[in-house]
N, CA, C and O atoms as a Tinker XYZ file with bonds, in Angstrom:
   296  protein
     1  N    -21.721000    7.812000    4.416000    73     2
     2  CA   -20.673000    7.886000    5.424000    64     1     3
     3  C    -19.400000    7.239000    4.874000    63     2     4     5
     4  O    -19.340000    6.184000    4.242000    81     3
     5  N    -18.564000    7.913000    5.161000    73     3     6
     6  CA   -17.122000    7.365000    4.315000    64     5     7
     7  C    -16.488000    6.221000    5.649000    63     6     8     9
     8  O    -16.894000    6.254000    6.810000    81     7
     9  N    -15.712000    5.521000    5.259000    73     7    10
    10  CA   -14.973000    4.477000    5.932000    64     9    11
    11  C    -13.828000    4.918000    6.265000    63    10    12    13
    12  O    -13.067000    5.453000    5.459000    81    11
    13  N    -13.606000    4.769000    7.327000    73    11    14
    14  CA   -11.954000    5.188000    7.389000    64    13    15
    15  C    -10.980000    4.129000    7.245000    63    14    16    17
    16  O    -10.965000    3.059000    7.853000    81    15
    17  N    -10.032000    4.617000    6.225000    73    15    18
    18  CA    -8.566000    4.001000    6.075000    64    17    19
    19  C     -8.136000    2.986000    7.156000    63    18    20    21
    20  O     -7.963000    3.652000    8.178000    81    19
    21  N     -7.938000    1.965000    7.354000    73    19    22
    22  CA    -7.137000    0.962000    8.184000    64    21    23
    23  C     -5.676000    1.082000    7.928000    63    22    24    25
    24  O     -5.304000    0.492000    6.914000    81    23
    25  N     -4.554000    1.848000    8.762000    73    23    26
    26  CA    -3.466000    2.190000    7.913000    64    25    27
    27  C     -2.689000    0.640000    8.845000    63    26    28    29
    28  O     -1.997000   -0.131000    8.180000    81    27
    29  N     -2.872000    0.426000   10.046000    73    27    30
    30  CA    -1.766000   -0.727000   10.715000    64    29    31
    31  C     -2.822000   -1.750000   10.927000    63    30    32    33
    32  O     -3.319000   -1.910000   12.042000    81    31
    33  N     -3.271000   -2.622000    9.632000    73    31    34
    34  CA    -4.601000   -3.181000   10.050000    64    33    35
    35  C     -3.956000   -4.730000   10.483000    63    34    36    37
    36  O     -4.873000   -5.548000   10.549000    81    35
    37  N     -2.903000   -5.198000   10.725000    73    35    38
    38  CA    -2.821000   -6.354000   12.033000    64    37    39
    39  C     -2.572000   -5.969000   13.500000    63    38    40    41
    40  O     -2.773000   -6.684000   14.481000    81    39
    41  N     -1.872000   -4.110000   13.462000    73    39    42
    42  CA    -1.941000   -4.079000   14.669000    64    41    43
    43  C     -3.303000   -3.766000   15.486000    63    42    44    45
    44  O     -3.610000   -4.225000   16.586000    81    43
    45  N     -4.141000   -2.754000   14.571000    73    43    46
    46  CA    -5.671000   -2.758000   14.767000    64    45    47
    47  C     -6.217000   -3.868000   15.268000    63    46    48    49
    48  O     -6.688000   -3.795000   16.404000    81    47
    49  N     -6.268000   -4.941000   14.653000    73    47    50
    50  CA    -6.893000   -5.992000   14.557000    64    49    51
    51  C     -6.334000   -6.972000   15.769000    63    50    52    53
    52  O     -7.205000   -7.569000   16.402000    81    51
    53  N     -5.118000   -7.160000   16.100000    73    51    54
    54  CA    -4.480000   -7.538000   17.391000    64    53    55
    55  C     -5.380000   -6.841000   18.439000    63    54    56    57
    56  O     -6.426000   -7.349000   18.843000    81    55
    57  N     -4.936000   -5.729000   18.824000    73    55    58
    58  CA    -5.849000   -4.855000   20.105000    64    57    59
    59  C     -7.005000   -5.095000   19.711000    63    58    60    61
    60  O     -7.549000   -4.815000   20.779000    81    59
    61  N     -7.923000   -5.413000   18.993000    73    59    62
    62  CA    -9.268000   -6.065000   19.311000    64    61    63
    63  C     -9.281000   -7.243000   19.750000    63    62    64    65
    64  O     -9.905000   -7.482000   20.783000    81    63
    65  N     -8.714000   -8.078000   19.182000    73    63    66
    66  CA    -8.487000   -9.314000   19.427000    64    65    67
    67  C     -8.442000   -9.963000   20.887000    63    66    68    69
    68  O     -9.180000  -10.834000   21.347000    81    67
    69  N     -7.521000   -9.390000   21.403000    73    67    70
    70  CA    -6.864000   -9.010000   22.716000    64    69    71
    71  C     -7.561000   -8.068000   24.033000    63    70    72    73
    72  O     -7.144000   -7.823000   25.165000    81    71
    73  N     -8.937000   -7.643000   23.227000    73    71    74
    74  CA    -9.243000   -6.500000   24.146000    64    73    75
    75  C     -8.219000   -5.333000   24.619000    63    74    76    77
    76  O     -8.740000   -4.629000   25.485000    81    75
    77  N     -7.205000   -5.035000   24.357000    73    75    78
    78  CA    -6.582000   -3.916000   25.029000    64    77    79
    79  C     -7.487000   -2.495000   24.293000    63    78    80    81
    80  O     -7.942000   -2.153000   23.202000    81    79
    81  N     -7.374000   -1.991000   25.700000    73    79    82
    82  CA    -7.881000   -0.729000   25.266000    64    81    83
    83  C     -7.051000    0.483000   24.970000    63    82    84    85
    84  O     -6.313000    1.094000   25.744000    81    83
    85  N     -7.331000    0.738000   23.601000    73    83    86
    86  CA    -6.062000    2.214000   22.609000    64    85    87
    87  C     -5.999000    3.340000   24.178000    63    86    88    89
    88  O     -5.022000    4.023000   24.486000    81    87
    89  N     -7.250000    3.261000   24.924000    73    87    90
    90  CA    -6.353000    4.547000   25.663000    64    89    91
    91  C     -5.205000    3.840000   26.636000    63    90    92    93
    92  O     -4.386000    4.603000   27.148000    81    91
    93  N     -5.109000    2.423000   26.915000    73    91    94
    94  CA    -4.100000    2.033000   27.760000    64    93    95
    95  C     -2.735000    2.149000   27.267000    63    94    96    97
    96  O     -1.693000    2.274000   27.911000    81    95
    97  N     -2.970000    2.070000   25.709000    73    95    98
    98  CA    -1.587000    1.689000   25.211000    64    97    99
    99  C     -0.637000    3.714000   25.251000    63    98   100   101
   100  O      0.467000    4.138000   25.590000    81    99
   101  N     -2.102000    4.416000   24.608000    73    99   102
   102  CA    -1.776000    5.696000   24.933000    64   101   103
   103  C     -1.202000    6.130000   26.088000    63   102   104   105
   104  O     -0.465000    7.114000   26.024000    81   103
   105  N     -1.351000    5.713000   26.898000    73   103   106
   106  CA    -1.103000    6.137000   28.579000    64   105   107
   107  C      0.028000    5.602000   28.450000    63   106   108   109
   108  O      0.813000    6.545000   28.351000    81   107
   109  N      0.641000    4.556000   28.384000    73   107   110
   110  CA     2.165000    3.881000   28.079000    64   109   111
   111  C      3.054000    4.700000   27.261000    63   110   112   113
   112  O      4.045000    5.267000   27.723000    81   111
   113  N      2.718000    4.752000   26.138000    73   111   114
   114  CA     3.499000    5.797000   25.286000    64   113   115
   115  C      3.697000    7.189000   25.890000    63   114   116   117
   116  O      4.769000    7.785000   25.785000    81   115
   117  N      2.402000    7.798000   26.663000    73   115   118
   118  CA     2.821000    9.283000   27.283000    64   117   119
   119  C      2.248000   10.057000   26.308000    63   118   120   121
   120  O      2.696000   11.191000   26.140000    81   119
   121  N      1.348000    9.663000   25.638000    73   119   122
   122  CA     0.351000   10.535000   24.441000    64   121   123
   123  C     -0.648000   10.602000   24.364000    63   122   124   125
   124  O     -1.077000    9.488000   24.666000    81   123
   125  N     -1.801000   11.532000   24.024000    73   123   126
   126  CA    -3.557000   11.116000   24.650000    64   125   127
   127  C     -3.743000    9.786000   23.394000    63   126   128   129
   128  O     -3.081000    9.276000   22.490000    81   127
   129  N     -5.048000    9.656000   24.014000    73   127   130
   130  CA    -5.299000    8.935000   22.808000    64   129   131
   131  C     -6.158000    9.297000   21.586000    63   130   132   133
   132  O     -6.662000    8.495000   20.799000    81   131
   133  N     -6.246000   10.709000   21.555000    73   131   134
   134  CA    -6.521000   10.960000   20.324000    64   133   135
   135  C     -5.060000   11.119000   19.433000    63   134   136   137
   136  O     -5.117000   11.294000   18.216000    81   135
   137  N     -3.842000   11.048000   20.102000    73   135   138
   138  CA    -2.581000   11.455000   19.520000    64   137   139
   139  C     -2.849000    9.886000   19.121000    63   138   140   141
   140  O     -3.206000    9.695000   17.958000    81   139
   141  N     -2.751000    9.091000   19.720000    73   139   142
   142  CA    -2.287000    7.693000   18.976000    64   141   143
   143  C     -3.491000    7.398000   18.127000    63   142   144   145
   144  O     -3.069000    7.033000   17.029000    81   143
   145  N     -4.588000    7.395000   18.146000    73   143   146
   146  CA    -5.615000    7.232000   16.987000    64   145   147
   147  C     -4.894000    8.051000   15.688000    63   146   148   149
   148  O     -4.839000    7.414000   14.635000    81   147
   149  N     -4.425000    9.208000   15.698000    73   147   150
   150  CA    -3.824000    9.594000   14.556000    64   149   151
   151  C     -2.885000    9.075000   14.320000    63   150   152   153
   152  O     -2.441000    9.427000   13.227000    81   151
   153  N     -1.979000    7.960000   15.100000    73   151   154
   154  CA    -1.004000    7.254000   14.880000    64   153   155
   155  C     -1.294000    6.004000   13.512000    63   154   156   157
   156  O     -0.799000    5.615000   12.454000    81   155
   157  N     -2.375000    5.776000   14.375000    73   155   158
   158  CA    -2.842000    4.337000   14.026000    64   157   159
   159  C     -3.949000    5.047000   12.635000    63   158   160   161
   160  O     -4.392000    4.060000   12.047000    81   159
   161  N     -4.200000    5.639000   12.330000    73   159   162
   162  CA    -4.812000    6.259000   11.351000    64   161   163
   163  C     -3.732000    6.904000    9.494000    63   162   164   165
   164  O     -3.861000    7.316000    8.341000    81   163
   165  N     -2.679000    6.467000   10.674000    73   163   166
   166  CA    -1.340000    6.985000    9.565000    64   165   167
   167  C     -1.236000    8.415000    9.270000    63   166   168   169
   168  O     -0.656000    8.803000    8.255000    81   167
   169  N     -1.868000    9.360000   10.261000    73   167   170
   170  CA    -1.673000   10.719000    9.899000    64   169   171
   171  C     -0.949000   11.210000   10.072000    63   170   172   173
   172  O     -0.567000   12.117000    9.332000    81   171
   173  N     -0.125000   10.713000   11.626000    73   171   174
   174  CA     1.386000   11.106000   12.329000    64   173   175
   175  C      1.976000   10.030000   12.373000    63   174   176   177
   176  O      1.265000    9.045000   12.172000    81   175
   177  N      2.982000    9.868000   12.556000    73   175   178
   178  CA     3.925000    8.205000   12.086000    64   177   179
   179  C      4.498000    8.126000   13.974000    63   178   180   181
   180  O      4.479000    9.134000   14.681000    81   179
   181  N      4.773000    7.301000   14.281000    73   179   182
   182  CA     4.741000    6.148000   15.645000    64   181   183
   183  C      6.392000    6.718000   15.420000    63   182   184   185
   184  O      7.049000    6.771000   14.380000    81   183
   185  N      6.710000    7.057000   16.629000    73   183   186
   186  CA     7.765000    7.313000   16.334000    64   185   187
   187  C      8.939000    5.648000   16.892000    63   186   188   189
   188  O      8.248000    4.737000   17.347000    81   187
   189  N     10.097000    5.425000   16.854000    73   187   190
   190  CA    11.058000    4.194000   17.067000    64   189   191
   191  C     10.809000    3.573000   18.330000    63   190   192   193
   192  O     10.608000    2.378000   18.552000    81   191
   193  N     10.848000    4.552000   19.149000    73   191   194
   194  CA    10.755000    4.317000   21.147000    64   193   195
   195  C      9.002000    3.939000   21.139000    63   194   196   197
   196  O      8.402000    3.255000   21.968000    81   195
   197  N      8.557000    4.487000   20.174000    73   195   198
   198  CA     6.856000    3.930000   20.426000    64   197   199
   199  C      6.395000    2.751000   20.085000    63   198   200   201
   200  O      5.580000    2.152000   20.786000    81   199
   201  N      6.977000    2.177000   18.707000    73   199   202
   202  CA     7.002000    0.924000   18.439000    64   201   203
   203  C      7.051000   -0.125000   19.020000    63   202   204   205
   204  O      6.202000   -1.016000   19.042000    81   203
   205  N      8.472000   -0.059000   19.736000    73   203   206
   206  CA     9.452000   -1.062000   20.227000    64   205   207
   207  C      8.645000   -1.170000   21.352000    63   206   208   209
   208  O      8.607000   -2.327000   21.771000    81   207
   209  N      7.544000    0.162000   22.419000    73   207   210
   210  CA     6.782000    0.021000   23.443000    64   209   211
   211  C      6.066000   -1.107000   23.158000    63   210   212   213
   212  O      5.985000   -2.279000   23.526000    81   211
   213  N      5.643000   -0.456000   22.487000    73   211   214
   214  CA     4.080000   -1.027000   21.812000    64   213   215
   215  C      4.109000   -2.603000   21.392000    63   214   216   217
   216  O      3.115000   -3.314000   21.244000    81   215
   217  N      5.512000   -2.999000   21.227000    73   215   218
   218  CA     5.481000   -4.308000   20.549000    64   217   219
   219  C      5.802000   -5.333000   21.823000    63   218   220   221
   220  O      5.197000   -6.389000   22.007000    81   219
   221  N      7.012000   -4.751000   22.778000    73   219   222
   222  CA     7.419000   -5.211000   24.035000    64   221   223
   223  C      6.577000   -4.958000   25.295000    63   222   224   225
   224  O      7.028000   -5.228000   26.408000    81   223
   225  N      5.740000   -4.602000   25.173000    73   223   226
   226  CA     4.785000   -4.124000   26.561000    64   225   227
   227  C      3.362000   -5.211000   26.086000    63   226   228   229
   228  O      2.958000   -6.139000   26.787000    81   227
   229  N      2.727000   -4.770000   24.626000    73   227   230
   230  CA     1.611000   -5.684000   24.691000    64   229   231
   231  C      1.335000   -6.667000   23.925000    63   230   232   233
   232  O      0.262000   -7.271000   23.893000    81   231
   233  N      3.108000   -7.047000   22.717000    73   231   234
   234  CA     2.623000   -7.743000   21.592000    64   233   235
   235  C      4.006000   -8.579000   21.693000    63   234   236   237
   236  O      4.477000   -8.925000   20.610000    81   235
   237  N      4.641000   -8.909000   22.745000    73   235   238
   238  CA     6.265000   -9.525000   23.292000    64   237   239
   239  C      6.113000  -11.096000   22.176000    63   238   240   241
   240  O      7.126000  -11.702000   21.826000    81   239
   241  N      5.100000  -11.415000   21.877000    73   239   242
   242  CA     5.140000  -12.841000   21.138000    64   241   243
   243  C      5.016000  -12.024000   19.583000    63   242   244   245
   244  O      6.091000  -12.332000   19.068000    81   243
   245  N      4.475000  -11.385000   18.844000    73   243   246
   246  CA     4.787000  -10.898000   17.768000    64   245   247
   247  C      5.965000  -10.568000   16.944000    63   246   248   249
   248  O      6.877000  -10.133000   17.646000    81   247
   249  N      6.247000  -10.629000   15.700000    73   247   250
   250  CA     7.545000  -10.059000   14.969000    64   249   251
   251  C      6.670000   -8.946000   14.482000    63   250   252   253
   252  O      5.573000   -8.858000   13.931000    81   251
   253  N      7.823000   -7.937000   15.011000    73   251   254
   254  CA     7.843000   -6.507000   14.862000    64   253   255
   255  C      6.939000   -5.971000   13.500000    63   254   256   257
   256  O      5.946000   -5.244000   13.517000    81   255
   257  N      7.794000   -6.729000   12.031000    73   255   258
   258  CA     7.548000   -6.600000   10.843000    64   257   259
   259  C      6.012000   -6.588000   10.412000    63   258   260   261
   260  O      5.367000   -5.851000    9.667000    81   259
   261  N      5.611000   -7.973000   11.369000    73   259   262
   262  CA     3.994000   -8.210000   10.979000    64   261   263
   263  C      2.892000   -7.065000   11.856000    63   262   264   265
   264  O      1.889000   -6.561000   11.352000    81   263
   265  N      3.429000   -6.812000   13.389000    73   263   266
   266  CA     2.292000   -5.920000   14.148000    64   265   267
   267  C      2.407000   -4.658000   12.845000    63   266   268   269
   268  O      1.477000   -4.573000   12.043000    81   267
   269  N      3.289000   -3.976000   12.764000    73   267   270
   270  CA     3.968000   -2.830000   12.329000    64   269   271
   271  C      3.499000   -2.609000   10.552000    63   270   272   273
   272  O      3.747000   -1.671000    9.793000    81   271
   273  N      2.634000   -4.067000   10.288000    73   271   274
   274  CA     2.775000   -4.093000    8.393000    64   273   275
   275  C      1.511000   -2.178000    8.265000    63   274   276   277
   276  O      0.810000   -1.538000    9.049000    81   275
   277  N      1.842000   -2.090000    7.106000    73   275   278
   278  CA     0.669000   -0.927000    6.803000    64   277   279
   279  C      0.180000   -1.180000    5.736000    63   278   280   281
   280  O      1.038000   -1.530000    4.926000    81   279
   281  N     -0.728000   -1.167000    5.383000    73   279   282
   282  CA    -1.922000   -1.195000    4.271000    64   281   283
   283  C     -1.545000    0.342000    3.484000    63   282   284   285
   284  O     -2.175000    1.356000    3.786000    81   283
   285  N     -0.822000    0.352000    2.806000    73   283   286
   286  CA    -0.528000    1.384000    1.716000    64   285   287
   287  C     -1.167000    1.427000    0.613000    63   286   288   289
   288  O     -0.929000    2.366000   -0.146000    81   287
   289  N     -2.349000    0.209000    0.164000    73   287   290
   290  CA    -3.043000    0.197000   -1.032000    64   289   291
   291  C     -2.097000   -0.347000   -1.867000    63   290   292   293
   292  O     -2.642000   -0.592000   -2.943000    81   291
   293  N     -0.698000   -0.711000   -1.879000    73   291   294
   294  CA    -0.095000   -1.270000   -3.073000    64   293   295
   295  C     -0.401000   -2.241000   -2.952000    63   294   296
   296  O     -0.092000   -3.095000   -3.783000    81   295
């Protein structure tokens, strides 16, 4: 069984942390949550207005830079 890629692995790791559940944050954004699993999977990119949700609705004590880092393998 292959592993899947962690592409936003502090914001991943926050929403566990935290218990929020990916379909709540989906429902906020206005996208299912299989749209934002491909978000968070790095297949479709989060668009500016989704971010800024995402950071001001469930992560208001976070800097942007760190929820937002991506695991690119470099």
């Amino acid at each position: 069984m292959e592993r899947r890629q962690v592409f936003y692995p502090v914001l991943e790791g926050k929403i566990a942390e935290r218990g929020i559940m990916k379909a709540a944050i989906a429902s906020r954004l206005n996208i299912t949550p299989r749209a934002f699993s491909e978000k968070l999977a790095g297949r479709t990119q989060f668009t500016w207005p989704e971010v800024v949700t995402i950071k001001g609705v469930f992560f208001p004590d976070m800097e942007m830079e760190t929820l937002m880092k991506t695991n690119t393998g470099a």
